[in-house]
Every structure is written in structure tokens, then in C-alpha cells.
N, C-alpha and C positions, 0 to 999 in steps of 0.2 A: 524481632520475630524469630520465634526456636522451631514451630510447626506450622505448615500448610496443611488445606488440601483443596485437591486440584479437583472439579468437578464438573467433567468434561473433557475426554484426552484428544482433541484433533491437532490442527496445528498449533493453534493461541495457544490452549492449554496446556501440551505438550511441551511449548516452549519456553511459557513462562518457568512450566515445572522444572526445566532440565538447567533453567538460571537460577533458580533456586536453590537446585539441589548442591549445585556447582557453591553457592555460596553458605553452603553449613546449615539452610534451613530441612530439617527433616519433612519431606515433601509425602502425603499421600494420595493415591491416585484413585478415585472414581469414576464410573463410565455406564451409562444403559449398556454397554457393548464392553463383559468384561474382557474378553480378548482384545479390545483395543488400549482397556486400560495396563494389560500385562506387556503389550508390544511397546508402549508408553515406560514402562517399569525397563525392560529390558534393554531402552535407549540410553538409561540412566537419567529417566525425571523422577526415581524416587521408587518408592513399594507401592504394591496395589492392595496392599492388606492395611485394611479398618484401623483406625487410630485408637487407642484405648479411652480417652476420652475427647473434651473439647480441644479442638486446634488453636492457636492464634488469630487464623486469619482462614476465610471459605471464597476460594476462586472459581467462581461458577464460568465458565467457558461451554454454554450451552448456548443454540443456536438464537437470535428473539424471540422466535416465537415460542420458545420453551425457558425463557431465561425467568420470566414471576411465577410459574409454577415450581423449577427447582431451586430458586429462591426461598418461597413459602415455605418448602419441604424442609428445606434446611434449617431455616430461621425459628421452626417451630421445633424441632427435633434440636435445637441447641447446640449445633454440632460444632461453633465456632464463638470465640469474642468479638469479631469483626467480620462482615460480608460484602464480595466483591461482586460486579459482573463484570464482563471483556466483553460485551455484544458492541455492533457498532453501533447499535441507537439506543439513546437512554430516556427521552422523556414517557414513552410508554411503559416501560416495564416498570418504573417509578410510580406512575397513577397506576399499576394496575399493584402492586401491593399496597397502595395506600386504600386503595378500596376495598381490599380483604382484610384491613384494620391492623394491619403487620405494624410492629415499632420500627421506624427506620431510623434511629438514632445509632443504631451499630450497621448501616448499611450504607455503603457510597457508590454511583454507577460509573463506571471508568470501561477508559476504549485506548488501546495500545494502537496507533496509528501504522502498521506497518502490517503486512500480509507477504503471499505470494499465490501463483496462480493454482500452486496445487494446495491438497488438502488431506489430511490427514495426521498420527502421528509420524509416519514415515518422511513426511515436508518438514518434521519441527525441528529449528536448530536452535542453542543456544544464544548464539548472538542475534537472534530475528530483531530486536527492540534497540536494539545498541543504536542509538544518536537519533533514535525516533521519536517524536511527539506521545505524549501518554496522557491523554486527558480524563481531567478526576472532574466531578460534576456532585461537592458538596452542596449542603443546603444549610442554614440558619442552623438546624436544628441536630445535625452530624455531630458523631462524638467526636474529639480531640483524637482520644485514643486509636478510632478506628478508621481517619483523615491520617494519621501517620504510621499504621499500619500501611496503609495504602502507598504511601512516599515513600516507607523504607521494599516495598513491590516491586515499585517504580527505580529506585534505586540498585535493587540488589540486578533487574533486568538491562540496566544502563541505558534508560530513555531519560524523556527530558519532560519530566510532567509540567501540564497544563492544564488551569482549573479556567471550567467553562461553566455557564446556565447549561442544563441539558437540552432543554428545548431548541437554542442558540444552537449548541452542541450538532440535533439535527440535523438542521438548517445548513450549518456548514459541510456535512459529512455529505449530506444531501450535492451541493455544489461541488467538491472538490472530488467525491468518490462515487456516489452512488447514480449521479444523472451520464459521467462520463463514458462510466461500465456500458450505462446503456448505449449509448453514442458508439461506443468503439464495439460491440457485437453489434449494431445496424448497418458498421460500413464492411467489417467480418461478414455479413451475411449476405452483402450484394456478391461475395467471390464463391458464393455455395453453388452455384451453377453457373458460375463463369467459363469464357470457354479458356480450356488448359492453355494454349496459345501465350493468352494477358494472363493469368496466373503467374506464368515461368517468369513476366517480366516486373515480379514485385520485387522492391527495394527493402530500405531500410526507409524509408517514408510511412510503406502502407503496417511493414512491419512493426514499426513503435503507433500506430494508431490504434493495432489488433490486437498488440501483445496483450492485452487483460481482457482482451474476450475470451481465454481461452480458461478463463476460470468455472468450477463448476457449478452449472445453473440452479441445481437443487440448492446450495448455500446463499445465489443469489436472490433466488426465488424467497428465502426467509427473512432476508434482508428486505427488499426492498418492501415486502409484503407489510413491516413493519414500519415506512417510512415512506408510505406513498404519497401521501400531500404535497411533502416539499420539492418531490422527486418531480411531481405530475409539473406542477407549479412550475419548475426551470425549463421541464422542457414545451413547456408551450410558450415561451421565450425563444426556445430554440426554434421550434415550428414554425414561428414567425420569422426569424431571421430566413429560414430555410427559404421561407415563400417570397421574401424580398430576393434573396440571391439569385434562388429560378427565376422570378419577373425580369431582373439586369440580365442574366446569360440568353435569356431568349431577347432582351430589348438589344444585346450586342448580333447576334444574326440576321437581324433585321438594316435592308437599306436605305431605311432614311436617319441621315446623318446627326438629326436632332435625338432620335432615339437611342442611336449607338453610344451617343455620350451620356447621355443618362444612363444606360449599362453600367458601362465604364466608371464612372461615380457610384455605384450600388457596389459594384464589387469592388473597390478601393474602398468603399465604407467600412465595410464587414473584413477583409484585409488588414485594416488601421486599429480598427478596433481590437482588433487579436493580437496584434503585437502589442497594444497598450497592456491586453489583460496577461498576456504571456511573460511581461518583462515583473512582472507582479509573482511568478511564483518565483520562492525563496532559494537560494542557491545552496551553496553548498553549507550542512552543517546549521540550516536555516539561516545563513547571512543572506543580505542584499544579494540579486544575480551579479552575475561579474560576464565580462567579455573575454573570451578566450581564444587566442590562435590557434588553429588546427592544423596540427602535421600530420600529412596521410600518406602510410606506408604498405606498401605491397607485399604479400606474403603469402607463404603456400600454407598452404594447410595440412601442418605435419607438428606431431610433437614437439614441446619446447619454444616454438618459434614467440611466442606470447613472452614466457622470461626472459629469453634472450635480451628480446626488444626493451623490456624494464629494467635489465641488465645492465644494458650498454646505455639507457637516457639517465640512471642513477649512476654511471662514469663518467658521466658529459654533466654533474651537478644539476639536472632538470628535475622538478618536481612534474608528476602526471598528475595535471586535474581529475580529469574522466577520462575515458575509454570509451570507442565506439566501434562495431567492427560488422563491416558487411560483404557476405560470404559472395563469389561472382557461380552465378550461374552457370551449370553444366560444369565446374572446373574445380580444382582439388585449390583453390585461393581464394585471397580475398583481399578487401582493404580494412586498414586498422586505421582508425585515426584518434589521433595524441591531444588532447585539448589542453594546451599550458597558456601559461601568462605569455602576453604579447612578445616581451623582450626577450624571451627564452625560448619563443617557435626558431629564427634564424640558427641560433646556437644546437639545438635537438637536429636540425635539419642537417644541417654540415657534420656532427657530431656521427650519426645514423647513416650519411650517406659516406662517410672515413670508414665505416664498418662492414661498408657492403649492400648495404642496406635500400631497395629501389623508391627514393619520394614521388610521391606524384604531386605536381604543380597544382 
């Protein structure tokens, strides 16, 4: 691949561009909004000036419900040898240019599995895709040519593609992304009138449950808009679960003792169940989960104090799995906790605390 173009500059687009451009493909940039395609240009995803002719390859990075309109435009306008989309759902915009009698043999719907809560080209960075899932959703009837177009995309952005049905595709994106979004802005919105009091005493609990509600609704709202069946589908799964857990937590308030343990088995059901489905998402790197020791270290809240800490655990030979760190209310600290392999928690621990360092038990 010698030429792109990028058609669409928000975050997706932006950022595939800015991996492209990094890797010698001459990138250009299109936009409804062409000041965001020049703020795009001026990040370093490439020129926002027209290409003199066909490109290689047409990355449409428009929202679903615009993704088979500027498809159409394009595909008909000749503007490329190969055509992309980056929406996260693909078996609609699929039947909707099959319906407009479009040839989809230079066309394949592909979804970069990785975001963040903001949005714009000011959120895109090069590495956004790096070790991330990339799914390509060909058909029978895909050209060769424009199926490895696609992989050398996928490649030059350093995700890890994956060919799915589209429809399947959905279904999945529906479960793992689009029903949780919702989940995590419903328990987000129980604190919209809370009183400040229980606010001040949220954790790192409520805060990895809310952290993606804080994404913006106009982008969800076109999402979901496009994938409401599967969406609708999971959570009236969930609805149900919901209305067993209520029936257990009020049969545990109740004084007769036959009741109370029926509670108690409802909410150990749904409980058991979550850790079954929990130990099911993929660990690091998409490996199997692993069990990790956690050493938790106290620290102020002041510059440096983060490398220090990585400093001195790459002196003591510790690899850091992950990182977690929760800030203490009202106070300039916080706690960091070190997740390593079992045998090397004791070793970090003594290692950290020879340096000064406060562990907490």
C-alpha cells in the first residue's frame, strides 16, 4: 500500500491515519468538517489536500449511520482500488449497499476493537490499535487484493486481525461492548443526584464500573442506534437477572428463616455466575487470565513518584503486570498497587520497602 485516504478524521480515523503515515503510506485526509480534517493534517496523519487520482485503499471512519451513504459516494466516484469501513457494526451497512446494487467485491467491513472515552482528532494517537483485536468481516465473494489491503491496515496499525461473519460480528460487539456501555452509564446515573456525602466515598470499585460512561452520548447514540436488536436482546437477560437479585435481597430482610436462605442462594447464584463469566475475559496480550499477587504501595501525590516506583521494581528484577492506583480522598496520596506473578510479590515487597517505600498489608 503506497496511498490512503482517510475519510473521516475523529479518533478512529485520525489514528489509523497518523499509523499510516508513520509507516511511509502517503495518507489523505477528508472530513464534512474541513477544519477538523487540517487539525488531523497538523497532528501528522498526513495532507488534507485531494489526491490527484485513485488511492489504494478508502478508510471511511464515519459514524454507522453515515458509513453506506459515504461508502456509496465513494465507491461510485472511484476514488479508490479497495474500500474500508471502521464502524463498530457491520452487518447493516453491508445490506444497505447491497441494496443500492453497489459491487462489493472491492469492499470489506472491518472494526479496530479499541477506543477511548474521548473523541475527536485531538484523542487520536498513533499507537490506539497496538496489540488490539482488528476484525475484518470478508465474504465469498471479496477481492484477494482488497482482503490484504485490509491485513497490510491492520498490520501497518500493529493490531492483531480477526475475520468474523458480520452479523456474528454484531452479536459479539453487542455482548462485550455495546449492552455494558449501557450497564455502566445506568449505575453512572444513580450518582447524578446522590447526595455529595456517598459521592466523596467512591472508590476504585464504582470508578472502573463508570469509567466508559463517560464517553460521548451523541457517538453512542449512532452506535447503538445501529445495533439495537442484539443490544435490546442482552439486556432483557439482564432485566431478569436484575428482578431475581431484587426478589433474594428483599427475601434476605425478611424474618422467616426459610426465606432468608433462599435469598442467600439467589445472590450466591448470580455471584458464582460472574466469576465463571469474568475468569472468561482474556488476560493479557489476549492470553488465558492468570492470577496475580498484588503489592500495594502508598504514595503521595507528587511528581516522579510513579517512575521511581518502576525504578526501583526493574532493580529488584520484577516485571509489573498492570498497574492500579487509587487516589485517598480529601489527601494529596494514594494507593498504587503492583500486580506481579505470585513468586515475585515477597521479593517487590522487601525490595520496595529497603527503598523506603510504605506496603500496606
Amino acid at each position: 500500500m503506497r496511498t490512503a485516504l482517510v475519510i473521516g478524521t475523529g479518533l478512529i480515523g485520525t489514528s489509523a491515519a497518523i499509523a499510516l503515515n508513520r509507516r511511509g503510506v502517503a495518507v489523505h485526509l477528508v472530513d464534512h468538517d474541513p477544519e477538523q480534517a487540517r487539525t488531523a493534517a497538523a497532528l501528522g496523519a498526513g495532507t488534507d489536500e485531494a489526491p490527484d487520482g485513485p488511492v489504494d485503499l478508502a478508510v471511511v471512519a464515519a459514524p454507522p449511520a453515515h458509513v453506506a451513504d459515504v461508502l456509496a459516494d465513494a465507491m461510485r466516484r472511484g476514488v479508490a482500488r479497495g474500500y474500508i469501513d471502521v464502524a463498530s457494526v457491520k452487518g447493516g451497512p453491508r445490506r444497505e449497499l447491497q441494496a443500492r446494487g453497489l459491487d462489493l467485491t472491492r469492499y470489506i467491513g472491518t472494526h479496530p476493537m479499541s477506543g477511548r472515552e474521548k473523541s475527536g482528532p485531538l484523542a487520536a494517537t498513533g499507537d490506539l490499535f497496538e496489540g488490539r483485536p482488528w476484525v475484518l468481516t470478508p465474504t465469498r465473494d471479496t477481492d484477494t487484493e482488497v482482503l490484504n489491503l485490509a491485513l497490510e491496515l491492520v498490520s501497518h496499525c500493529r493490531a492483531v486481525p480477526v475475520v468474523m461473519d458480520a452479523d456474528a460480528h454484531d452479536r459479539a460487539v453487542a455482548l462485550v461492548s455495546h449492552m455494558p456501555h449501557l450497564v455502566s452509564s445506568m449505575v453512572a446515573a444513580r450518582l447524578e443526584n446522590a447526595d455529595e456525602a456517598a459521592v466523596r466515598l467512591c472508590g476504585q470499585g464504582i470508578r472502573d464500573v463508570t469509567r466508559i460512561a463517560a464517553s460521548d452520548p451523541r457517538m453512542w447514540i449512532d452506535i447503538l442506534s445501529a445495533n439495537p436488536g442484539p443490544v435490546a436482546d442482552l439486556l432483557t437477560d439482564v432485566a431478569a437477572d436484575l428482578e431475581e437479585t431484587v426478589r433474594a435481597l428483599r427475601a434476605l430482610e425478611s424474618s422467616d428463616e426459610h426465606k432468608r436462605r433462599e435469598g442467600v442462594t439467589g445472590i450466591e447464584d448470580v455471584l458464582r455466575r460472574g466469576n465463571a463469566g469474568q475468569v472468561r475475559v482474556p488476560g493479557k496480550h489476549g492470553s488465558a487470565p492468570r492470577v496475580y499477587d498484588t503489592v500495594a504501595v502508598l504514595i503521595d501525590d507528587q511528581p516522579g513518584q510513579l517512575a521511581r516506583i518502576f525504578a526501583d521494581a526493574e532493580r529488584a528484577g520484577v516485571n509489573i503486570e498492570d498497574v492500579r492506583i487509587e487516589h485517598a480522598t480529601g489527601q494529596q496520596a494514594g494507593l498504587i498497587q503492583l500486580m506481579v506473578e505470585p513468586k515475585a510479590a515477597p521479593v517487590l515487597a522487601a525490595a520496595l520497602r529497603e527503598r523506603g517505600w510504605a506496603i500496606r498489608q
